[in-house]
ZAZA-577115 format. One record per residue (C-alpha): residue number from 1; z, x, y; residue in three letters. Coordinates in steps of 0.05 Angstrom, whole numbers, plus 32768, in hexadecimal, padded with zeros to 4 digits. Each point is the difference from the previous one (the first is absolute). Layout:
BEGIN
> seq pz px py type
> NUM Z X Y ALA .
...
END
This chain:
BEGIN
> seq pz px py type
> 1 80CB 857F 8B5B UNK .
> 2 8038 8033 8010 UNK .
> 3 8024 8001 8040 UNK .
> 4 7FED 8046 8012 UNK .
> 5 7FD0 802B 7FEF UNK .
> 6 8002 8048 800C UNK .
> 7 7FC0 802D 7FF6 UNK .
> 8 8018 804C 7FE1 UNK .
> 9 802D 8016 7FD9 UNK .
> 10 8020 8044 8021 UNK .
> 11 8042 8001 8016 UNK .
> 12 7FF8 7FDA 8049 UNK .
> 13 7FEA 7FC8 7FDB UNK .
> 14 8028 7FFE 7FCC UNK .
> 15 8032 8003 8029 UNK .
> 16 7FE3 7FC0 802A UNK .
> 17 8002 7FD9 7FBB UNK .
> 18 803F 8013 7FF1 UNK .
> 19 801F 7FEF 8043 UNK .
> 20 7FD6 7FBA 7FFD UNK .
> 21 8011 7FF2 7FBB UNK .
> 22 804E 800B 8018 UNK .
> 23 7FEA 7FCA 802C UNK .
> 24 7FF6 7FCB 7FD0 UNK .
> 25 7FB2 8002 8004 UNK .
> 26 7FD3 8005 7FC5 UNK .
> 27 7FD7 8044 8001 UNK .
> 28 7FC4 8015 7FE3 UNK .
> 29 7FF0 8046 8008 UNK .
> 30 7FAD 8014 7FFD UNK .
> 31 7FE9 8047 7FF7 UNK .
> 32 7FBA 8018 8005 UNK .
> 33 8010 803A 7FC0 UNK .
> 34 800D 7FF3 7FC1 UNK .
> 35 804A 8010 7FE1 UNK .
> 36 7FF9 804C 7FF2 UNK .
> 37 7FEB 800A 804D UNK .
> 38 802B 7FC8 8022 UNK .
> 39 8031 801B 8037 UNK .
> 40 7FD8 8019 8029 UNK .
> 41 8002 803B 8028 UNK .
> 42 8055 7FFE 7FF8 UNK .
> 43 7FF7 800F 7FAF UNK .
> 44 7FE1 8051 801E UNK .
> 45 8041 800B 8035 UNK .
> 46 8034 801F 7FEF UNK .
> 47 802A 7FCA 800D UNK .
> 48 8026 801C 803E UNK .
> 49 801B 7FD0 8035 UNK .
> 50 8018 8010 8044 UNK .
> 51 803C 7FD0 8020 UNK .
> 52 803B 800E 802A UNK .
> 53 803E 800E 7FE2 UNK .
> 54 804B 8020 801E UNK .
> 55 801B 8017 7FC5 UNK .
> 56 8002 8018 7FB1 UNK .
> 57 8028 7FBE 7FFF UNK .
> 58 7FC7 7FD7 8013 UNK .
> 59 7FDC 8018 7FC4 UNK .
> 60 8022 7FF5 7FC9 UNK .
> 61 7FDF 7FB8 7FFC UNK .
> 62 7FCA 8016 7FF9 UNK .
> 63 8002 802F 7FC6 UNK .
> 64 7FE5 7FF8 7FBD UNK .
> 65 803D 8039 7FE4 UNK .
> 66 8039 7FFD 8030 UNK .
> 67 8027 8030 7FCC UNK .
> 68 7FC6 8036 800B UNK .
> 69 8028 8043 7FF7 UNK .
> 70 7FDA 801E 8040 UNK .
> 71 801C 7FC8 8034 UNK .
> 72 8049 8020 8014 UNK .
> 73 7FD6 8040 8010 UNK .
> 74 7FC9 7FDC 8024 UNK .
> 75 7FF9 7FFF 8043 UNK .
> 76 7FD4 7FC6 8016 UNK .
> 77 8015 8004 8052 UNK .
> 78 7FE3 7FBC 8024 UNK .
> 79 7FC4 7FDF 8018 UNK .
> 80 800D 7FD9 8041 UNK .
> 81 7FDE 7FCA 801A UNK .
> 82 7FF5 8032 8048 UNK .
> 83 7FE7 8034 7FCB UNK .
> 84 7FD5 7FD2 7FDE UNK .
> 85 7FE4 7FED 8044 UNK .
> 86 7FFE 803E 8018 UNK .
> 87 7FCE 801A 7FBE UNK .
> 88 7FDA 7FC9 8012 UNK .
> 89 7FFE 8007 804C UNK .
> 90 7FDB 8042 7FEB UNK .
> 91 7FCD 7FE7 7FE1 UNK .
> 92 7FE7 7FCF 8035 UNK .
> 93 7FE1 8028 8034 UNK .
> 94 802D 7FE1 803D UNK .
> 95 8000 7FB3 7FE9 UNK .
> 96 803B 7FED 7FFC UNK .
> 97 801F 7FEA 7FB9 UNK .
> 98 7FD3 7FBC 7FF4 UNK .
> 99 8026 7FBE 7FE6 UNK .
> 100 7FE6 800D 7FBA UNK .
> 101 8026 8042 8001 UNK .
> 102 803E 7FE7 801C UNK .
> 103 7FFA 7FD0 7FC9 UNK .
> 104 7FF6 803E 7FD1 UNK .
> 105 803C 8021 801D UNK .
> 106 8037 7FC3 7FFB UNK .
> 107 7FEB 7FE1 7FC4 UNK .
> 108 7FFB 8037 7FD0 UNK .
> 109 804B 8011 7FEB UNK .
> 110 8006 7FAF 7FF4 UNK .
> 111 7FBB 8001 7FDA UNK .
> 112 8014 8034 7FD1 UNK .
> 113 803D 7FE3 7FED UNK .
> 114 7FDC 7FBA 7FF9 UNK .
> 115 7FCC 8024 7FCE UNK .
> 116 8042 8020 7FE0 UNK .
> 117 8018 7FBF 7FFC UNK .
> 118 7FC0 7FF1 7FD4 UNK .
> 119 800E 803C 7FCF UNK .
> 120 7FD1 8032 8022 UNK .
> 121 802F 803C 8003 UNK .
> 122 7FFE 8045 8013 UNK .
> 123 800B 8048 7FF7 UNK .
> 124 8002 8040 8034 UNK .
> 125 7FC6 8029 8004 UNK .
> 126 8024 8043 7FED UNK .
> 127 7FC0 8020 7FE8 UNK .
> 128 7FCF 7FF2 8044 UNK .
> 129 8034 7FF2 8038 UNK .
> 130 8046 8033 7FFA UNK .
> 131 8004 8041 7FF2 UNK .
> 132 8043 8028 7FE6 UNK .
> 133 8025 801D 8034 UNK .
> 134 8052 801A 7FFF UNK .
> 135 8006 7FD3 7FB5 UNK .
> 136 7FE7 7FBB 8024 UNK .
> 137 7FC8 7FDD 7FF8 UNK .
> 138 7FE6 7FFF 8040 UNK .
> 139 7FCE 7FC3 801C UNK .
> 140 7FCA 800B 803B UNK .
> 141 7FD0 7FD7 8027 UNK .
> 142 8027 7FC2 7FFE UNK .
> 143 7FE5 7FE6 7FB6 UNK .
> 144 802A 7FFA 7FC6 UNK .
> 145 7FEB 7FD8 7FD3 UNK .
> 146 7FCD 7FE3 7FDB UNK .
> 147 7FEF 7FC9 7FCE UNK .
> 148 8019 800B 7FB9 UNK .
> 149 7FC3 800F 7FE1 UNK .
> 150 7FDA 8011 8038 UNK .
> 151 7FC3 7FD9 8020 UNK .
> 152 7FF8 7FDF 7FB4 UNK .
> 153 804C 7FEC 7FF5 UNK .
> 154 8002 7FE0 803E UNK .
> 155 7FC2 7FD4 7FEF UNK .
> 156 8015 7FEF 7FB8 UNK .
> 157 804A 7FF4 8022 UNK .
> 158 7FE4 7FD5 8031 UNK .
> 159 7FD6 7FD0 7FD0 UNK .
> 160 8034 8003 7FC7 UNK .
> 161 8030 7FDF 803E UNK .
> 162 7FC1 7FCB 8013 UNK .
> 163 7FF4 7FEC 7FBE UNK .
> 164 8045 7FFD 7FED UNK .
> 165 8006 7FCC 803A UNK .
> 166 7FC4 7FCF 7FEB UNK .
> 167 7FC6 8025 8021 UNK .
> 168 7FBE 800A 7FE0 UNK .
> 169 7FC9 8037 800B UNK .
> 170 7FBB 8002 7FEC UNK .
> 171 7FD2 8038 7FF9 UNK .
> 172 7FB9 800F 8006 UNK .
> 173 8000 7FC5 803C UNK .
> 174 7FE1 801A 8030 UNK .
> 175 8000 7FE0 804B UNK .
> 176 7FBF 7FEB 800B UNK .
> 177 800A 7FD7 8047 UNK .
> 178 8040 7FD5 8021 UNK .
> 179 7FF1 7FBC 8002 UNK .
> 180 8001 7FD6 803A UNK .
> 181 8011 7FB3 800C UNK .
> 182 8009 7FE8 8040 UNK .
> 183 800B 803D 801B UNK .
> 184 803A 8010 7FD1 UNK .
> 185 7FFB 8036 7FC5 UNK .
> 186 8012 7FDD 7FC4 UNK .
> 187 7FED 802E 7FC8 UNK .
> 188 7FD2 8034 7FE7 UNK .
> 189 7FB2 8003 7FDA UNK .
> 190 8015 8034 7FD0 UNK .
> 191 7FC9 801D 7FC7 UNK .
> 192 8011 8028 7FBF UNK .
> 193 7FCF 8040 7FEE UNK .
> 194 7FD1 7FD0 7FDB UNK .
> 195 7FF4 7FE4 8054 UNK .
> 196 801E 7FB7 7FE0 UNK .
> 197 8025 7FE3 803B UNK .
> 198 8035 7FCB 800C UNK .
> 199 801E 7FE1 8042 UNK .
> 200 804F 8009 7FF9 UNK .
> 201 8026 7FD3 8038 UNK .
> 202 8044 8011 801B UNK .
> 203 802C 7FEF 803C UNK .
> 204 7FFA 8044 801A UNK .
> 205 7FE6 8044 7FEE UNK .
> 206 8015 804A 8008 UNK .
> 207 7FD0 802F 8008 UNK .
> 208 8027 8042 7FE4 UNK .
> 209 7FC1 801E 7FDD UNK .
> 210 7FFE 8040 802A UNK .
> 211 7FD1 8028 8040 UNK .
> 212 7FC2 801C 7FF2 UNK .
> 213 8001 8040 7FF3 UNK .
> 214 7FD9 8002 7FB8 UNK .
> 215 7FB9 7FE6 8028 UNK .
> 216 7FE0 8040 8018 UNK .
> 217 7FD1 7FD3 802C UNK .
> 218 804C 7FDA 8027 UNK .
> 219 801A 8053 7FFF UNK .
> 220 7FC7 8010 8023 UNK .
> 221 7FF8 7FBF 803B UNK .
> 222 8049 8003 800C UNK .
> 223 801F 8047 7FF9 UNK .
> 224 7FC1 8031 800D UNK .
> 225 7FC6 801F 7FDF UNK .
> 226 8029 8037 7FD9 UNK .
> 227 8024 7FCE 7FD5 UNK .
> 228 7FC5 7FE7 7FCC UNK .
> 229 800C 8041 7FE4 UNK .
> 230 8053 7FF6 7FF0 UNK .
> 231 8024 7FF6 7FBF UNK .
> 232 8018 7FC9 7FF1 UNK .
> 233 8048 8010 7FF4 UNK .
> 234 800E 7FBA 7FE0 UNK .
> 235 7FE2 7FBA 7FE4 UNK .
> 236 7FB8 7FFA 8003 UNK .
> 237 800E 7FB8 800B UNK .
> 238 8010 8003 8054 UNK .
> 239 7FC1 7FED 801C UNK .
> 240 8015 7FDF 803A UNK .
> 241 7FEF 7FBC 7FE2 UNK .
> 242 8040 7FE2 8015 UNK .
> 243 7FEF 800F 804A UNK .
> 244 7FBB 7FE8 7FFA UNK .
> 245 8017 7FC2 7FEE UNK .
> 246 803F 7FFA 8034 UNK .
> 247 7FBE 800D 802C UNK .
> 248 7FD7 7FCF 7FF3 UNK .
> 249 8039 7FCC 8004 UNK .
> 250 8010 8016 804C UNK .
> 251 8036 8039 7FF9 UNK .
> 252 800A 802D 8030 UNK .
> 253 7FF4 8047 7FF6 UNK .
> 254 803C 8028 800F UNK .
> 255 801C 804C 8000 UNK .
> 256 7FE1 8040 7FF5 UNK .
> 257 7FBF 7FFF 7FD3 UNK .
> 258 7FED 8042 8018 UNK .
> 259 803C 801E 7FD6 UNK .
> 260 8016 8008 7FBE UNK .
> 261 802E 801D 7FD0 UNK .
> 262 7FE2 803D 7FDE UNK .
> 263 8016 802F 7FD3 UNK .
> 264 7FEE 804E 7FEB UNK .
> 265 7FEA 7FF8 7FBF UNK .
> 266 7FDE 8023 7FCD UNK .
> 267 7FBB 800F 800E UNK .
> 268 7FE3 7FF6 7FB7 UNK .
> 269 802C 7FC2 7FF3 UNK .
> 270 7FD5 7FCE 7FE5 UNK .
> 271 7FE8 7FC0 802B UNK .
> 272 8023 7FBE 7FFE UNK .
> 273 7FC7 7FE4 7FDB UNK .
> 274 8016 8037 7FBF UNK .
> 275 8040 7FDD 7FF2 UNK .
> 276 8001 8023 7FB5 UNK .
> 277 804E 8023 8010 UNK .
> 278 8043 7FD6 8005 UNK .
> 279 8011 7FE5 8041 UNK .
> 280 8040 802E 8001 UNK .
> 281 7FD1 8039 7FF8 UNK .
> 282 7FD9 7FF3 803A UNK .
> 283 8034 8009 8032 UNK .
> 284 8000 804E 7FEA UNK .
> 285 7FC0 800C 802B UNK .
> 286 8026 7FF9 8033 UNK .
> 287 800A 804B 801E UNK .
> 288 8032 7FFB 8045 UNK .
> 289 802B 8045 7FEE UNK .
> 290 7FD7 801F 803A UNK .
> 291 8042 800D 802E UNK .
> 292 8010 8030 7FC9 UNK .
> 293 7FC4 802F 800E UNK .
> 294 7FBC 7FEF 8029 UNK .
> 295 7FBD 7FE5 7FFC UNK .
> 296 7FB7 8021 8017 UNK .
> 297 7FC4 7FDD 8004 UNK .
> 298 7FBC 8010 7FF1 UNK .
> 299 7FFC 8032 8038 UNK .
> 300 8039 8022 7FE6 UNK .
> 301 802A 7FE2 803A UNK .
> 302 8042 7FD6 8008 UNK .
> 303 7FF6 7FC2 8024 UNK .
> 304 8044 7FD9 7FFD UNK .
> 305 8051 8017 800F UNK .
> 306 8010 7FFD 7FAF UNK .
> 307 804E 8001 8014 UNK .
> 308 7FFB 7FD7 803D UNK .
> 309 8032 7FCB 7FE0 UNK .
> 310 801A 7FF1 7FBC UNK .
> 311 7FC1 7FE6 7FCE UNK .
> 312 8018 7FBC 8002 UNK .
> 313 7FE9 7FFE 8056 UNK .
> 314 7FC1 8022 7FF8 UNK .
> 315 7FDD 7FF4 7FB7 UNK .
> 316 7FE7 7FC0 800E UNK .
> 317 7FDB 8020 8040 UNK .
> 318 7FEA 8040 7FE6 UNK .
> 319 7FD9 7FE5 7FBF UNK .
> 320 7FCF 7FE8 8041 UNK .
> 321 8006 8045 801D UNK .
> 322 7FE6 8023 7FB5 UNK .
> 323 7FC4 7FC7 8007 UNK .
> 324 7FEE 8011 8042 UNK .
> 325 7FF3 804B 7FF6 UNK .
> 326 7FC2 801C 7FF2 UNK .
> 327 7FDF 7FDE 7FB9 UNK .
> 328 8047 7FD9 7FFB UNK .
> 329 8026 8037 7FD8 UNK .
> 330 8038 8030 8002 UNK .
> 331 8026 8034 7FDB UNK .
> 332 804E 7FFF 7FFB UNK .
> 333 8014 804A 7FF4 UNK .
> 334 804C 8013 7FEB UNK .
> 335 801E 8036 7FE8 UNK .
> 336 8038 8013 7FC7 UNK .
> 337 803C 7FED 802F UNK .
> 338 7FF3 7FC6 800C UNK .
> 339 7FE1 7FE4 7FAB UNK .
> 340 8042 7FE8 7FEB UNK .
> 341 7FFF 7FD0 8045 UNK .
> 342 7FBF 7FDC 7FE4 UNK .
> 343 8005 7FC3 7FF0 UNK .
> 344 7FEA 7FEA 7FBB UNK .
> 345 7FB8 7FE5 8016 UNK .
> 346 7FEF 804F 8005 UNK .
> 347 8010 8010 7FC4 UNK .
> 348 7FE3 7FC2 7FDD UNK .
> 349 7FCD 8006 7FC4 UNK .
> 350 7FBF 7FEA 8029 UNK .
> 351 801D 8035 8042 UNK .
> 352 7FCF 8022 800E UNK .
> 353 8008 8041 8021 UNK .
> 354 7FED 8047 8001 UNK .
> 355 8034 8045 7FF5 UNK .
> 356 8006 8044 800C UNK .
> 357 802A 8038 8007 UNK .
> 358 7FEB 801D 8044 UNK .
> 359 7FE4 7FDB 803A UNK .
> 360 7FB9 801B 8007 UNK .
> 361 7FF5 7FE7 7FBE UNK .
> 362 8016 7FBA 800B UNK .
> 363 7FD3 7FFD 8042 UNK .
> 364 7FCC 801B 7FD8 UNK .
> 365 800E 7FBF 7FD5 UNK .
> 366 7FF8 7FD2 8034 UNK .
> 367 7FBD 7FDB 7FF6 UNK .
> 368 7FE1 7FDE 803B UNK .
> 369 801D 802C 802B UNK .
> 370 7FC9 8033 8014 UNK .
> 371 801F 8031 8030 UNK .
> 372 8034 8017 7FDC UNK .
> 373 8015 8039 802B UNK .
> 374 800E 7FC2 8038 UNK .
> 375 8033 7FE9 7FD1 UNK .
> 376 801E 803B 7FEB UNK .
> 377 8013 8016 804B UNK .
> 378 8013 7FAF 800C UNK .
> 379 8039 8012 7FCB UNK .
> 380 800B 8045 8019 UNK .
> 381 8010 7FE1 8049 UNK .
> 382 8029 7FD0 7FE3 UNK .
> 383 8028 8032 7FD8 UNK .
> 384 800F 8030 803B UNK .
> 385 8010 7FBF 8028 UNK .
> 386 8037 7FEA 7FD5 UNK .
> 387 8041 8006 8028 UNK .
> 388 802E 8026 7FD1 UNK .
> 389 8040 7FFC 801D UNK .
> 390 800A 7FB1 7FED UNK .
> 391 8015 7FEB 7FC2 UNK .
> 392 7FD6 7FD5 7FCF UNK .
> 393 8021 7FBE 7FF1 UNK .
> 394 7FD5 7FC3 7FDE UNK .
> 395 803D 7FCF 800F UNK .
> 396 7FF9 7FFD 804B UNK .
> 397 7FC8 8012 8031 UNK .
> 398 8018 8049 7FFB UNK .
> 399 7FD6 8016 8040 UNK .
> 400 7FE3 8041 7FD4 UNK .
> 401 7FBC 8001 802F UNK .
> 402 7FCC 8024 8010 UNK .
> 403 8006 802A 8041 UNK .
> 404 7FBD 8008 802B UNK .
> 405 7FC7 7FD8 7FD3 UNK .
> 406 7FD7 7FCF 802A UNK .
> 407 8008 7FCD 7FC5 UNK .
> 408 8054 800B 7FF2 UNK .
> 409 8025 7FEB 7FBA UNK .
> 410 803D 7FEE 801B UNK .
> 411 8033 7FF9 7FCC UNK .
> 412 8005 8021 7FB4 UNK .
> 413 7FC8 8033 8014 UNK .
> 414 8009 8038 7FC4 UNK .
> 415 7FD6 8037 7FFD UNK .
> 416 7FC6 8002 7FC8 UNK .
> 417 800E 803C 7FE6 UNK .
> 418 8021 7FFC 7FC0 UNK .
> 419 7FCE 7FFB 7FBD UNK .
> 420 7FE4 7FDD 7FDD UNK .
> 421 7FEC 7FCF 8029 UNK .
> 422 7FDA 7FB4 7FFB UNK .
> 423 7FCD 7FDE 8025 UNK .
> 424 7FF0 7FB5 7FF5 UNK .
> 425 7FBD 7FE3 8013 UNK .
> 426 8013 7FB8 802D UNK .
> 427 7FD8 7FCA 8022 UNK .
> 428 801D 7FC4 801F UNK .
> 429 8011 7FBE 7FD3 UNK .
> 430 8008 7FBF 8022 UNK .
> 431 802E 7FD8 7FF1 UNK .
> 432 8007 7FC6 802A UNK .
> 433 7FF0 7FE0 8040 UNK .
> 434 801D 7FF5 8040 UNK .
> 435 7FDA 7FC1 8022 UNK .
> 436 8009 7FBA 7FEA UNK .
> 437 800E 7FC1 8015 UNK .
> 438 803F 7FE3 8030 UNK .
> 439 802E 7FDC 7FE9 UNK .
> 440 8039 7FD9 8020 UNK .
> 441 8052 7FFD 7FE9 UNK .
> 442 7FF1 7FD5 7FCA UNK .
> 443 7FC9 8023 7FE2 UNK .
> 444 7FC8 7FCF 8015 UNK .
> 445 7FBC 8020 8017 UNK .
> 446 7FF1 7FFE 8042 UNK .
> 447 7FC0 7FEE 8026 UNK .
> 448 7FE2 801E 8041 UNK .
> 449 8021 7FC8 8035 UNK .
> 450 8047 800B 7FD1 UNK .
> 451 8005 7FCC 7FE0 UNK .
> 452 8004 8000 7FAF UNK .
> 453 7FC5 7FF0 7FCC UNK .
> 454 801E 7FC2 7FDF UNK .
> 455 8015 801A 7FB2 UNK .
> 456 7FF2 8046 8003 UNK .
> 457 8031 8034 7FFD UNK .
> 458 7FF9 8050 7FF9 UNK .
> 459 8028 8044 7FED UNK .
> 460 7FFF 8046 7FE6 UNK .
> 461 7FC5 8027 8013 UNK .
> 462 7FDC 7FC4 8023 UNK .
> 463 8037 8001 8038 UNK .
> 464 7FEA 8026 8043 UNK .
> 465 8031 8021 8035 UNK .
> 466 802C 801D 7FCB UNK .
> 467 7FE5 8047 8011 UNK .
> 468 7FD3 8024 801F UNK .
> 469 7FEA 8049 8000 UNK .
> 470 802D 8008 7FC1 UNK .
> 471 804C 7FF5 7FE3 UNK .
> 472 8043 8017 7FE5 UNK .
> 473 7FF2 8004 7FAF UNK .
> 474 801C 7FC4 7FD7 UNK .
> 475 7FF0 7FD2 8044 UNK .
> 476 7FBF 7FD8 7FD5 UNK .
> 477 8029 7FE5 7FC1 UNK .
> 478 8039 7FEA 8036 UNK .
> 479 7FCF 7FE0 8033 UNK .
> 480 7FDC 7FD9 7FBE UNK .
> 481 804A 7FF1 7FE0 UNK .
> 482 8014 7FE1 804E UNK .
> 483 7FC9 7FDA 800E UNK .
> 484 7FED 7FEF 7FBD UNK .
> 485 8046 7FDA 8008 UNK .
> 486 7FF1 7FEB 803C UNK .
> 487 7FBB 7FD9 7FF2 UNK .
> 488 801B 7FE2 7FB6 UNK .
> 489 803F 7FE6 8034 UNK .
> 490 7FCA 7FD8 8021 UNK .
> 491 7FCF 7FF4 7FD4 UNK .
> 492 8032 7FD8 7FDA UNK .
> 493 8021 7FE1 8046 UNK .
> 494 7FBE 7FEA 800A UNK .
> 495 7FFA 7FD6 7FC6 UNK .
> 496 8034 7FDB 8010 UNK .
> 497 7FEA 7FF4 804A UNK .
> 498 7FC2 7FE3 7FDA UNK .
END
């Protein structure tokens, strides 16, 4: 019998078995994969992670290479707790920030350093979040760093630390139901891939094993009709069982299941379910350089502000924009100015793309697009639309707009003029979502009337009210680090109430 269970093995609850293992309790960790897909849906990020910081000072902690050559000509500016609020504020439609995200906010300096503090280090994201300006380094969008490693460092970092401190993991374990006594949850039915089963009993349980985003038939009840046809950006392993099972013990449903984070992505990447590539591969699919030039749909028309904020405000929304257009597909068309700006996804070996040297001949290149001369004049409008007179500038919102277009670009809006130029076929990718379960300051998962289901405890992607109609980038491995912290806290409190 262990003192705490805690069902997945991504970084929110890893982080809750690290935290309850700090505690004194004895952890076993349960994962439905087997070891080469463990990790779930953190092993395909990139390993970013948003928190407030003041200062280059405040980093240094963190770092995996504090002697990098590149930091006295770096200029990482701050990330404010009003800022951090703010970014989310914008997001929320007029609700005010929620107590999960005020959580988010205040906690996530101290988290990082506590995961720090547990050798999970990190190193600034040069390549995807500065750009060279006057000799300096210069950062944007309020996200420096991210996990050395990326998505699969942190993971390995995060389970060297657990099993380093006494914890144990076990794969192919699959939750098959929480067990009930009394009213209490006091373990898990798990089953293996052969369907044998075993009842494991516990004190208390964490539920960190992700939303339910990889079951076409939840996509489809809770976010709309559209979504049975997205990519599945990350672990095929999210299918929402976690929530099922918080249901059927009397948790509350909470937050925003009609939303989601989702990605443009490439539209011939394969399906979750063709995991044949590395997991660090996977997260080249990902296609969000769209601020650089603009996207057309399949009637040869724009249908979002591509420089309406920097990518890391408006990715996560416009992956559900790309789904929503007509047979779920765009094209992503840049020219030669802008090639050397692209970030290394678009010029990975499995990219795909078409080329030409003059712009009729790219359109003409465009398949699923059928009137092509509706496209051509949506990029000569955009062209003569361009304000000239401003300056382009990738390391601020540099105001370069469009003048007179009923849909505007408002910011790094270069003409398409200058061959050869690149299209790249997108659709939109899914990768997690936003409605869970509530959960009060300790962790423990709430019921309708507010009060707590005795033993059961939740975090990561199975938390609701952390956002709603989308988020700063780097907010998700922050909100599972914090509240995967959280809920190991008082899993392992709880065992001693016991």
């Amino acid at each position: 019998m262990a003192d705490v269970i805690v069902v997945g093995s991504g970084n929110a609850a890893l982080c809750a078995a690290i935290a309850a293992r700090e505690a004194g309790a004895e952890v076993l960790v349960i994962e439905k994969a087997k070891e080469d897909l463990a990790g779930g849906n953190s092993k395909y990020t990139a390993g970013a992670m948003r928190f407030a910081y003041n200062s280059n000072e405040e980093l240094m902690p963190l770092l995996s290479d504090p002697e990098d050559p590149r930091l006295p000509d770096t200029e990482f500016g701050s990330y404010t707790v009003e800022k951090f609020a703010t970014d989310l504020l914008g997001f929320n439609d007029g609700r005010p920030l929620s107590s999960e995200q005020n959580a988010l906010i205040n906690k996530s300096y101290e988290t990082m350093l506590w995961l720090a503090g547990h050798g999970v280090t990190f190193e600034p994201i040069y390549e995807r979040q500065s750009f060279e300006k006057d000799g300096k380094h210069v950062f944007w969008g309020g996200l420096a760093l991210a996990a050395d490693g990326e998505g699969v460092g942190l993971v390995e970092a995060e389970l060297d630390a657990l099993l380093n401190m006494g914890g144990t993991i076990r794969y192919d374990c699959a939750m098959k139901r929480l067990v009930v006594v009394d009213g209490v949850v006091t373990g898990v039915e798990v089953e293996d891939a052969e369907d044998n089963s075993e009842v494991l009993t516990a004190k208390a349980v964490v539920l960190g094993c992700g939303g339910f985003e990889s079951s076409a038939e939840l996509r489809k009840k809770y976010i709309g009709e559209n979504w049975d046809k997205a990519k599945v950006r990350g672990t095929p392993n999210n299918t929402g069982d976690g929530i099922e099972q918080a249901f059927a013990v009397g948790a509350k449903p909470h937050g925003f299941y009609g939303g989601c984070h989702a990605t443009p992505m490439d539209l011939h990447m394969k399906d979750f379910g063709n995991l044949d590539i590395p997991h660090f591969e996977r997260k080249n699919y990902r296609k969000i350089c769209y601020f650089l030039g603009i996207m057309v749909n399949a009637k040869g028309e724009r249908f979002v502000d591509e420089g309406r904020d920097f990518r890391n405000y408006t990715y996560a929304q416009f992956g559900r924009a790309v789904l929503e257009q007509p047979d779920h597909f765009a094209w992503q068309i840049f020219d030669s100015k802008v090639d050397h700006l692209l970030y290394g996804e678009y010029r990975f070996h499995d990219a795909h793309f078409v080329k030409a040297d003059t712009l009729d001949d790219l359109i003409d290149k465009l398949d699923g697009i059928d009137d092509k001369a509706a496209a051509k004049q949506t990029i000569t409008d955009y062209n003569q639309a361009v304000d000239q007179s401003v300056e382009f500038d990738p390391t601020i919102k540099d105001g370069l707009g469009t003048i007179g277009l009923p849909l505007p670009k408002s910011n790094w809006a270069q003409k398409i003029d200058a061959g050869p130029f690149k299209a790249y076929p997108v659709t939109g990718g899914i990768t997690f979502t936003y409605g869970g379960v509530e959960v009060d300051e300790t962790g423990a998962v709430l019921r309708d009337d507010g009060s707590a289901v005795p033993g059961l405890y939740a975090c990561g992607e199975m938390i609701g009210g952390v956002f709603f109609n989308g988020y700063p980038g780097g907010s998700g491995l922050t909100s599972g680090a914090v509240f995967g912290k959280r809920a190991g806290e008082g899993a392992a409190g709880n065992r001693l109430n016991d």
